[in-house]
Backbone as CSV, one residue per row, in Angstrom:
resi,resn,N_x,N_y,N_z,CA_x,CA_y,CA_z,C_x,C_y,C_z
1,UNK,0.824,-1.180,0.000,0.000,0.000,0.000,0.873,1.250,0.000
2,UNK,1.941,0.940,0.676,3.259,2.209,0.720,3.487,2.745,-0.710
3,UNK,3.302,1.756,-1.345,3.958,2.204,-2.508,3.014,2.493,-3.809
4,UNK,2.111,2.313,-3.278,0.835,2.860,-4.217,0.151,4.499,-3.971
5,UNK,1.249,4.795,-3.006,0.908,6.517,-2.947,1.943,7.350,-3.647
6,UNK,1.825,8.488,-4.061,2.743,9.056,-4.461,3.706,9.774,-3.713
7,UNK,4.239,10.985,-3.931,4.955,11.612,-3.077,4.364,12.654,-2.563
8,UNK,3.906,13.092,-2.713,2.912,13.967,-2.220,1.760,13.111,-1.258
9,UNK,1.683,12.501,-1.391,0.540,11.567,-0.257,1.279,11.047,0.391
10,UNK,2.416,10.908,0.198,3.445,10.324,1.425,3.281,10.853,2.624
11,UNK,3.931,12.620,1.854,4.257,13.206,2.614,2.969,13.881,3.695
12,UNK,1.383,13.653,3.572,0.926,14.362,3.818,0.383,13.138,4.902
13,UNK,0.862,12.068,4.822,0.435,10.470,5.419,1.508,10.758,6.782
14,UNK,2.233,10.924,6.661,3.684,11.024,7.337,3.373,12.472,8.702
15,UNK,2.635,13.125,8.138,2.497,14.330,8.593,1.183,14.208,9.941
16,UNK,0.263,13.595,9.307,-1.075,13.204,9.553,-0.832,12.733,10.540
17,UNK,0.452,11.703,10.536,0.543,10.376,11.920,1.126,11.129,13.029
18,UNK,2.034,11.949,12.398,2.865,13.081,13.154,2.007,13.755,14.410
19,UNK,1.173,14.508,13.646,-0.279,15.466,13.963,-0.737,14.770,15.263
20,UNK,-1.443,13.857,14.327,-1.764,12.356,15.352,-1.171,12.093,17.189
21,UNK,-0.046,11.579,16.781,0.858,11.379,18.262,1.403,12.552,18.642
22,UNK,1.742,13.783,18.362,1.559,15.124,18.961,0.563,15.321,19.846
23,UNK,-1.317,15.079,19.206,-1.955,15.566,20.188,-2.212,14.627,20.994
24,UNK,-1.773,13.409,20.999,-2.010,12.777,22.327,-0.696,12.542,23.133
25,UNK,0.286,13.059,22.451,1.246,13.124,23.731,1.035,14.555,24.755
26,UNK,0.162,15.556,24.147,-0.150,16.801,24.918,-1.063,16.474,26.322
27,UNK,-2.114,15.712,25.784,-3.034,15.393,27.134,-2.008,14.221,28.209
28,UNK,-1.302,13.386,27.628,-0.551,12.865,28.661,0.746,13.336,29.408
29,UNK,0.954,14.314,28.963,2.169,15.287,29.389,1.291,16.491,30.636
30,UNK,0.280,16.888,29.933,-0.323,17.821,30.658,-0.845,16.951,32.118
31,UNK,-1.262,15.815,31.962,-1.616,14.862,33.155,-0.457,14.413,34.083
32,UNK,0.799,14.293,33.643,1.928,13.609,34.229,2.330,15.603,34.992
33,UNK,2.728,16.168,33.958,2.544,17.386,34.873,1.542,18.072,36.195
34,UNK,0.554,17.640,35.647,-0.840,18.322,37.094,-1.004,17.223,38.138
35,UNK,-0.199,16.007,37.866,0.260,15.390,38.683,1.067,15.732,39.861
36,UNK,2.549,16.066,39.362,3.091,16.379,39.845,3.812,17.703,40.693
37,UNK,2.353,18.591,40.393,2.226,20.426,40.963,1.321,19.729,41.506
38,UNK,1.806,20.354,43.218,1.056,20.964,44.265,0.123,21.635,43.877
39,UNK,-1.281,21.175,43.345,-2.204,22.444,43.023,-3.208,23.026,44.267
40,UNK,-2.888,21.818,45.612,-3.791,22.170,46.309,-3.605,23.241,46.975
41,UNK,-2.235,23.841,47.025,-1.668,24.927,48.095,-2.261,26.208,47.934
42,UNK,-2.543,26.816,48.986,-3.211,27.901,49.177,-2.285,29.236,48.993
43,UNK,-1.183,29.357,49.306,0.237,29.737,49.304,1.235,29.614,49.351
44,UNK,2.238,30.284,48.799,3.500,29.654,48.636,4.332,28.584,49.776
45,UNK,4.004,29.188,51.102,4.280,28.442,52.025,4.065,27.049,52.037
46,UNK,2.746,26.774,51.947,1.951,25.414,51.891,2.554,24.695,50.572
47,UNK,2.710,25.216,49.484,3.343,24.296,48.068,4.540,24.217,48.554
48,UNK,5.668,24.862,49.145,7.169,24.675,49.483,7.091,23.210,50.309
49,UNK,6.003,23.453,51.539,5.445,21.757,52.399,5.514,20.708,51.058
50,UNK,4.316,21.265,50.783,4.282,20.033,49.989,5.352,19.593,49.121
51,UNK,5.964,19.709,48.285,7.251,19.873,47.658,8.265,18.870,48.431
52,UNK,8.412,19.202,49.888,9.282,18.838,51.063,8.800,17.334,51.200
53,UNK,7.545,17.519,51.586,6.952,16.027,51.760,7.115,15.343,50.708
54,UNK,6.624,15.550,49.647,7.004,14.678,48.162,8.372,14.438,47.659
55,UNK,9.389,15.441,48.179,10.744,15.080,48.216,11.336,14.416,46.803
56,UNK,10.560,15.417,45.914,11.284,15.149,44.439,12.740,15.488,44.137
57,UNK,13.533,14.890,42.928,14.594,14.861,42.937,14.732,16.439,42.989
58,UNK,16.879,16.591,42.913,16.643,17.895,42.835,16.394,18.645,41.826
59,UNK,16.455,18.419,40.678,15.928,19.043,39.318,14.435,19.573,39.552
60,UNK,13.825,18.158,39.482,11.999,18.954,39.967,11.944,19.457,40.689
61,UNK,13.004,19.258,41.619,12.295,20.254,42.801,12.320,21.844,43.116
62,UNK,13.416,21.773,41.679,13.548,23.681,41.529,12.683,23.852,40.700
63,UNK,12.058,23.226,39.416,11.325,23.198,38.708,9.780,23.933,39.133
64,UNK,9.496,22.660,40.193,8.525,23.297,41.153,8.648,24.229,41.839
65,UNK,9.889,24.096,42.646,9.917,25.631,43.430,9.877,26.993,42.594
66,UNK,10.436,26.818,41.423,10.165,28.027,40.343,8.440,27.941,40.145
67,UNK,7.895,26.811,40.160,6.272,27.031,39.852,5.453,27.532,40.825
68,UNK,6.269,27.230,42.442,5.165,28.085,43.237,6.015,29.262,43.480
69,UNK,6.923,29.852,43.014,7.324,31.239,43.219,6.642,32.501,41.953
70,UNK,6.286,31.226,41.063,5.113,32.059,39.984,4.017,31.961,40.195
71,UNK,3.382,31.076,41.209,1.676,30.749,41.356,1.741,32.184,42.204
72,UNK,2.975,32.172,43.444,2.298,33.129,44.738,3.263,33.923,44.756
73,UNK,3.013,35.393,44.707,3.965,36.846,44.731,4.138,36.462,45.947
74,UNK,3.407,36.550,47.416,3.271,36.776,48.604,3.690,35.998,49.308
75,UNK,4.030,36.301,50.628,4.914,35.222,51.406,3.906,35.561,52.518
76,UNK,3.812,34.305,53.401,3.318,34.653,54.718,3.785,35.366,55.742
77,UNK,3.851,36.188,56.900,3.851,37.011,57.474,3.532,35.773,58.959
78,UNK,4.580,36.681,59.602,4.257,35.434,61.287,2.777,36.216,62.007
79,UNK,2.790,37.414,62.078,2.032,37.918,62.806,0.459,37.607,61.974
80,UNK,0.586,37.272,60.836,-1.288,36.678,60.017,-0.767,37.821,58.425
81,UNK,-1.405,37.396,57.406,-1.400,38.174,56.037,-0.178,37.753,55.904
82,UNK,0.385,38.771,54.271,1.151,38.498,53.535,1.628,39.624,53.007
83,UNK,3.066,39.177,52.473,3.768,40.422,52.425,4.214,40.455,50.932
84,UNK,4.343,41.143,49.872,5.082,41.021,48.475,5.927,41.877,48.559
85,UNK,7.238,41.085,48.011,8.373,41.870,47.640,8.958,42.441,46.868
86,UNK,9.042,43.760,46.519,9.155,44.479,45.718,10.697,44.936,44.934
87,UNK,11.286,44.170,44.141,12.876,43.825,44.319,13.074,45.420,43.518
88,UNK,12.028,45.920,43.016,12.889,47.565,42.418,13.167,48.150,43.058
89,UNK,12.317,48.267,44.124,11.973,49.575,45.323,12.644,49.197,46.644
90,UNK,13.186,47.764,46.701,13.942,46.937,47.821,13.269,47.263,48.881
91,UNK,11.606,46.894,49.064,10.796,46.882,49.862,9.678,46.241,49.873
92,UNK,8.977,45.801,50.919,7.577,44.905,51.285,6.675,45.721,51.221
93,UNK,5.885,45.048,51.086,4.321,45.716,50.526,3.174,44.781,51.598
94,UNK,2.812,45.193,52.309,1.307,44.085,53.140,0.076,43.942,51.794
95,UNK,-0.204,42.958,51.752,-1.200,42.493,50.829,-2.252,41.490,51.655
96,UNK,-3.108,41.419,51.223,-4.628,40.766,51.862,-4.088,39.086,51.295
97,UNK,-3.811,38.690,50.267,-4.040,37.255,50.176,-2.181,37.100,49.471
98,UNK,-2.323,35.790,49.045,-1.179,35.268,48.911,-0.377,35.915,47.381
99,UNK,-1.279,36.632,46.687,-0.799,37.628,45.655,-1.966,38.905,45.502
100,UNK,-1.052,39.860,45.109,-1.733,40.853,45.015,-2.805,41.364,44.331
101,UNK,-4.073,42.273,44.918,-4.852,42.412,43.998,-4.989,43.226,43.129
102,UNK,-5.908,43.576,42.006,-5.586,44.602,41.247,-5.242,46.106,41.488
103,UNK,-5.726,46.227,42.311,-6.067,47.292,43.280,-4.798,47.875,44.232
104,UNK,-4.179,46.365,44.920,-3.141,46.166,45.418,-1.788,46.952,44.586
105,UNK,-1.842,45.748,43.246,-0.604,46.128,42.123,-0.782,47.628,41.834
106,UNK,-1.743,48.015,41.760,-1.691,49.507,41.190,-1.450,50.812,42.673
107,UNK,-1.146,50.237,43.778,-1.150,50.838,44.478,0.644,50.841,44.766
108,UNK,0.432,49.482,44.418,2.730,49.526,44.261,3.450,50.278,42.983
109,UNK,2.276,49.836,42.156,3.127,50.860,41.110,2.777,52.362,41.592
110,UNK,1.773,52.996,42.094,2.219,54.317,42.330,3.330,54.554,43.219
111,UNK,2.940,53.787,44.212,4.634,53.984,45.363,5.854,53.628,44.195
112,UNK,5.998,53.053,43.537,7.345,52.716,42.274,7.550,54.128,42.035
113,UNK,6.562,54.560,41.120,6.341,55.882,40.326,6.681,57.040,41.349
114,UNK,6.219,57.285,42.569,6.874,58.229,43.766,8.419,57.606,44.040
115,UNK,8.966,56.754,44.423,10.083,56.543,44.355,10.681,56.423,43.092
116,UNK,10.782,56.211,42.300,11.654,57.045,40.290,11.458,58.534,40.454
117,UNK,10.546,59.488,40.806,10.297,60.454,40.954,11.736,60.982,42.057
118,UNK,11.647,60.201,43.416,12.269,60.756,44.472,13.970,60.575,43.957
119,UNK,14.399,59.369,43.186,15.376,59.029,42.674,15.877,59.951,41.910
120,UNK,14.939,60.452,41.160,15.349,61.333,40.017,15.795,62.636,40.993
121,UNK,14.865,63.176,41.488,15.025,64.500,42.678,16.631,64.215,43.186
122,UNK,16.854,63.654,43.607,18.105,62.792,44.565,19.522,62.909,43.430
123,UNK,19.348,62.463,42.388,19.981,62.674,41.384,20.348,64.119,40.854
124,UNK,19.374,65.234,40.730,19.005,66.337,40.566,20.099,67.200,41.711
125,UNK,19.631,66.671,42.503,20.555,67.689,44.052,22.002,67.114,44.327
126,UNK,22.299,65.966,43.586,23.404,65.710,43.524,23.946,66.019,42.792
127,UNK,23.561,66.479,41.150,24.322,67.048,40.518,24.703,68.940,40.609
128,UNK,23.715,68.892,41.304,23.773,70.205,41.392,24.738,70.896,42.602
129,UNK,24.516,69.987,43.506,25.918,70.334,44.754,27.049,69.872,44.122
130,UNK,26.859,69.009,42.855,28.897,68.967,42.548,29.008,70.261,41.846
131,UNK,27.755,70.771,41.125,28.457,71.866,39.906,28.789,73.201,41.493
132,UNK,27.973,73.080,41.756,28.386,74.107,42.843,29.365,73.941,44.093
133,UNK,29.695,72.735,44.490,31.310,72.333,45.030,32.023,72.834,43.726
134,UNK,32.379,72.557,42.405,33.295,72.624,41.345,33.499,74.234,41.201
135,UNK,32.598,75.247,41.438,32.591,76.387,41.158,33.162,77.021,42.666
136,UNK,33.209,76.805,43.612,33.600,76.871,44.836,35.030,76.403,44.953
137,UNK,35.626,75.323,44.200,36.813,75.089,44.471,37.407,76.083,43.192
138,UNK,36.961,75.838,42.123,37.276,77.076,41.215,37.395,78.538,42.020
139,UNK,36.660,79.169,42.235,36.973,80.156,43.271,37.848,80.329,44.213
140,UNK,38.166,79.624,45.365,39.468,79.167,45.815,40.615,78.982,45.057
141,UNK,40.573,78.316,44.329,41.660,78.580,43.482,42.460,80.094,43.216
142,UNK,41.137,80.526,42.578,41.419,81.955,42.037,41.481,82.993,42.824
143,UNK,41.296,82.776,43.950,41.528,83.330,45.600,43.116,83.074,46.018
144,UNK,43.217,82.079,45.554,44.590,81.456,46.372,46.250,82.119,45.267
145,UNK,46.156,82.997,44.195,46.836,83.384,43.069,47.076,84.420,43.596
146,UNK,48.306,84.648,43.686,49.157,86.107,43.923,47.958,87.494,43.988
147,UNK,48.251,88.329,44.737,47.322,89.614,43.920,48.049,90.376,44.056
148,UNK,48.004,91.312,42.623,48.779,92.346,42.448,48.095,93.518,43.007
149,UNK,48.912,94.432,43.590,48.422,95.392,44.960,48.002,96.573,43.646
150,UNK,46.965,97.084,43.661,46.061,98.048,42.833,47.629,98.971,42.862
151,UNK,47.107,99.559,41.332,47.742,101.172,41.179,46.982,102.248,41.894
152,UNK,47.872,103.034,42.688,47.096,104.167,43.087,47.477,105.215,42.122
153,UNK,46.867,105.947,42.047,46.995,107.077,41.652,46.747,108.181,41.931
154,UNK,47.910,109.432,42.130,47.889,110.462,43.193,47.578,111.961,42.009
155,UNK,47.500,112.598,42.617,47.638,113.958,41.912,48.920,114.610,41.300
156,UNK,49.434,114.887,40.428,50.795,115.384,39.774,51.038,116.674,40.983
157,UNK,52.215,116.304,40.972,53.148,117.093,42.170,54.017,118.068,40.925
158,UNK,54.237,119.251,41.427,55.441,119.725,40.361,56.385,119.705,41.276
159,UNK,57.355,119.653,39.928,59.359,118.715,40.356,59.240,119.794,41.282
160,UNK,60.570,119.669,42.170,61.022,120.091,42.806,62.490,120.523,42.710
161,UNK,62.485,122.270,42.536,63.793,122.945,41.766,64.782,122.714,43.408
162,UNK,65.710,121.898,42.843,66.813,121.682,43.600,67.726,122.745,43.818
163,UNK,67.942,123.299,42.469,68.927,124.391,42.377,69.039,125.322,43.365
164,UNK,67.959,125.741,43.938,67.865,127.035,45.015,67.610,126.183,45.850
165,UNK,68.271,126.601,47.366,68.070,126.334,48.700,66.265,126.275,49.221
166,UNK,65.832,125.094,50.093,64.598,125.518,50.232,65.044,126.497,51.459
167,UNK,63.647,127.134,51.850,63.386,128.338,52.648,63.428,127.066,54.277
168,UNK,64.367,127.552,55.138,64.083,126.855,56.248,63.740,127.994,57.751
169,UNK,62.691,127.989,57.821,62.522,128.925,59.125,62.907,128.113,60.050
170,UNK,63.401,126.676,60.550,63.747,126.653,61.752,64.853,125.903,61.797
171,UNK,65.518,125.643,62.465,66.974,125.295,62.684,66.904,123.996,62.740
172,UNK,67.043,122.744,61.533,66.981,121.374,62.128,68.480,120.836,60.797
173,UNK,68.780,119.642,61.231,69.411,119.309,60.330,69.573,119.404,58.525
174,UNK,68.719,118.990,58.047,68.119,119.088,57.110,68.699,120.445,56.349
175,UNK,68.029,121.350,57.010,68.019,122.694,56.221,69.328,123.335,56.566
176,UNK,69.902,122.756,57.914,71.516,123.383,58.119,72.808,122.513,57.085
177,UNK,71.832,121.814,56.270,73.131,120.636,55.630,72.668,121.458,54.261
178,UNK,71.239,121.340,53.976,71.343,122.403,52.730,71.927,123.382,52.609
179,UNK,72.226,124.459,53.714,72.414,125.920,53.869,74.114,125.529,53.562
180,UNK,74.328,124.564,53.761,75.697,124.211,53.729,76.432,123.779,52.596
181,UNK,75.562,123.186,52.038,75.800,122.663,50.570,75.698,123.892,49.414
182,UNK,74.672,124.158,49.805,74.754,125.417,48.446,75.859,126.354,48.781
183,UNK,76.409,126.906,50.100,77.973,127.867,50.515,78.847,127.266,50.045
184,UNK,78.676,126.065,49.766,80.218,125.345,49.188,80.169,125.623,47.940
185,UNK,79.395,124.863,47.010,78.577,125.091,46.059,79.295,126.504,45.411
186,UNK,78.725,127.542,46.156,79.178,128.510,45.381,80.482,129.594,45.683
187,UNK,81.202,128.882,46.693,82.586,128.718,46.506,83.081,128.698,46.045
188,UNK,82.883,127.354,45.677,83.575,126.933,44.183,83.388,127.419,42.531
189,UNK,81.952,127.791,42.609,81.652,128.064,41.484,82.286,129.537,41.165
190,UNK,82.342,130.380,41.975,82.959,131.774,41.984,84.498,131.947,42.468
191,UNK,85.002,130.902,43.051,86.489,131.068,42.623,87.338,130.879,41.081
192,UNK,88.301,132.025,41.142,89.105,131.689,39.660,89.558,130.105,39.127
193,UNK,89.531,129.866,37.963,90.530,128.580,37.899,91.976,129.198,37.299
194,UNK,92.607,128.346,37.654,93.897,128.226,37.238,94.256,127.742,36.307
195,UNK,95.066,128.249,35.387,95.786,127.463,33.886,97.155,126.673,34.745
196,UNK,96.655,125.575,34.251,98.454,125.294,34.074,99.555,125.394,32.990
């Protein structure tokens, strides 16, 4: 009979059987699986028990432990309720049941959204005390550089004629060394010279 099909009916024979044992390996896979999940647990706590008690190898047993860390956000709490952990915000959240409700989630994402907000702020004042430390040590700097002592500037004095004796009304050194200098002075200037 194989060989009374063509190639094209082979291939579509081949396919068919394929099809075939695909969908019944799905319902027995899906059964060997819901087998083996804790479905009765109420929370994560209670599936980790169970897990313990059933004492599957260790492969399944992370398998599972990855399945009830996706069934239940929430962890139990000693004092009663449950707590979800919030790994952005590196904080707990109290929640009514073993995952959060809609109501719940939207109440963490606003606290998220106020903390990105406060982050950002935080960020903001940090950059802003370095530009203003940087402009402060800049300043110091330019504080700390030699300073050249201002030009003053006075009113023009006229020279002072050396040639004539000043006028001294009172008797101090000064004016007795001038009075002295110019008598020599013109000593000399009014004695003859001599040829040799």
């Amino acid at each position: 009979m194989y060989g009374l099909l063509s190639g094209d009916a082979k291939k579509r024979l081949v396919m068919s059987i394929g099809l075939v044992l695909a969908l019944l390996a799905l319902p027995v896979g899906w059964l060997a699986f819901q087998r083996s999940q804790p479905q009765s647990a109420r929370d994560f706590e209670e599936c980790a028990e169970q897990l313990e008690a059933r004492s599957p190898e260790n492969e399944e047993r992370r398998a599972l432990t990855t399945e009830c860390n996706a069934r239940f956000a929430g962890r139990r709490k000693a004092g009663g309720g449950y707590a979800y952990y919030d790994f952005m915000q590196n904080r707990n959240f109290d929640i009514a049941g073993p995952n959060p409700t809609a109501e719940e989630r939207k109440q963490i994402d606003r606290e998220y959204m106020g903390f990105l907000d406060a982050q950002r702020r935080e960020a903001m004042s940090a950059e802003l005390a370095k530009k203003q430390n940087e402009r402060l040590q800049a300043d110091m700097e330019s504080a700390r550089q030699p300073v050249v002592a201002p030009m003053i500037l006075l009113p023009r004095k006229r020279p002072i004629d050396r040639s004539k004796p000043a006028r001294c009304e009172e008797p101090s050194l000064s004016c007795g060394w001038a009075r002295f200098s110019a008598v020599v002075k013109n000593a000399f200037a009014s004695s003859p010279k001599a040829k040799p």
